[in-house]
C-alpha positions as semicolon CSV with decimal commas, in nm:
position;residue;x (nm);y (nm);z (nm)
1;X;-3,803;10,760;4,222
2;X;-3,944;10,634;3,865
3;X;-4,220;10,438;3,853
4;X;-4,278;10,128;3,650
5;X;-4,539;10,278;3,403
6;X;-4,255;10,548;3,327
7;X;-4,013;10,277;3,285
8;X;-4,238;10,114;3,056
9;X;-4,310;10,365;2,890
10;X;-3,960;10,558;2,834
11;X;-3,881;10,208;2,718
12;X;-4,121;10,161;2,491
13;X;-4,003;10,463;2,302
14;X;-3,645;10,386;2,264
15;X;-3,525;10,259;1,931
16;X;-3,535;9,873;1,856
17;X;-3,129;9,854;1,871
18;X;-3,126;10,012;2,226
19;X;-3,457;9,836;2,363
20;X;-3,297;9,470;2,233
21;X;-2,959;9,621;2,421
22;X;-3,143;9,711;2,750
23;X;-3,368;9,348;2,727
24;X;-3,024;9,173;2,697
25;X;-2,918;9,380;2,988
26;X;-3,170;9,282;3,201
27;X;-3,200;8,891;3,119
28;X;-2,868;8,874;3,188
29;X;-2,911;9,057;3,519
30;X;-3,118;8,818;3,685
31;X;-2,962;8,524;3,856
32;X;-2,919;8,167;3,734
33;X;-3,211;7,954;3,749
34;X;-3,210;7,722;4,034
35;X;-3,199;7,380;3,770
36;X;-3,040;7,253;3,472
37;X;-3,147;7,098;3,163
38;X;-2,913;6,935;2,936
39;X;-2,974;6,929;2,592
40;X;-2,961;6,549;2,560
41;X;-3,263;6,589;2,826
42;X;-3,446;6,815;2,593
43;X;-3,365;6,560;2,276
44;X;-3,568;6,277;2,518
45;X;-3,847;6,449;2,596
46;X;-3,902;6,579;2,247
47;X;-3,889;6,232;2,122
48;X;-4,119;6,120;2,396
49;X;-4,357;6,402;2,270
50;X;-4,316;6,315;1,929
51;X;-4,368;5,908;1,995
52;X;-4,632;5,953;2,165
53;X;-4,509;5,828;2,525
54;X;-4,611;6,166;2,697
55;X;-4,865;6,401;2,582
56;X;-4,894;6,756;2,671
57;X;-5,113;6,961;2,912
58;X;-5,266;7,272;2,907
59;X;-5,144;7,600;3,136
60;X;-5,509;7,557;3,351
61;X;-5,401;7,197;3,415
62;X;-5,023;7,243;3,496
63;X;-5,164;7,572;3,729
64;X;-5,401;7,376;3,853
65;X;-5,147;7,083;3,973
66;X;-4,901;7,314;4,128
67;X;-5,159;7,462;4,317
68;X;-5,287;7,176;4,454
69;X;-4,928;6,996;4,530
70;X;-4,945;7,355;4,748
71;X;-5,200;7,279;4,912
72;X;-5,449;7,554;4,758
């Protein structure tokens, strides 16, 4: 069996064309995430963003409140 690193590796060395083909591949591989967003939900939040309404947060905060909603 081939590890990862080899993977990786044999990967790396491939030509743009066929590592864009294979990362295609493999995105599309994977199964559909469990929500949806539509884009008219996307439109409202970035005008909430942009207004002012909401602000943003930074990846320690947002890891830090899943965690704790987990009970960690």
């Amino acid at each position: 069996m081939v590890c990862f690193a080899d993977i990786k590796k044999q990967t790396a060395a491939l030509p743009i064309e066929q590592r864009a083909s294979l990362a295609s591949f493999l995105l599309h591989s994977l199964p559909e995430p469990d929500y949806d967003v539509s884009d008219e939900e996307v439109a409202e939040r970035l005008r909430q963003l942009k207004s002012g309404e909401v602000s943003t947060i930074s990846m320690t905060q947002l890891r830090d409140g899943v965690f704790s909603d987990r009970g960690r």
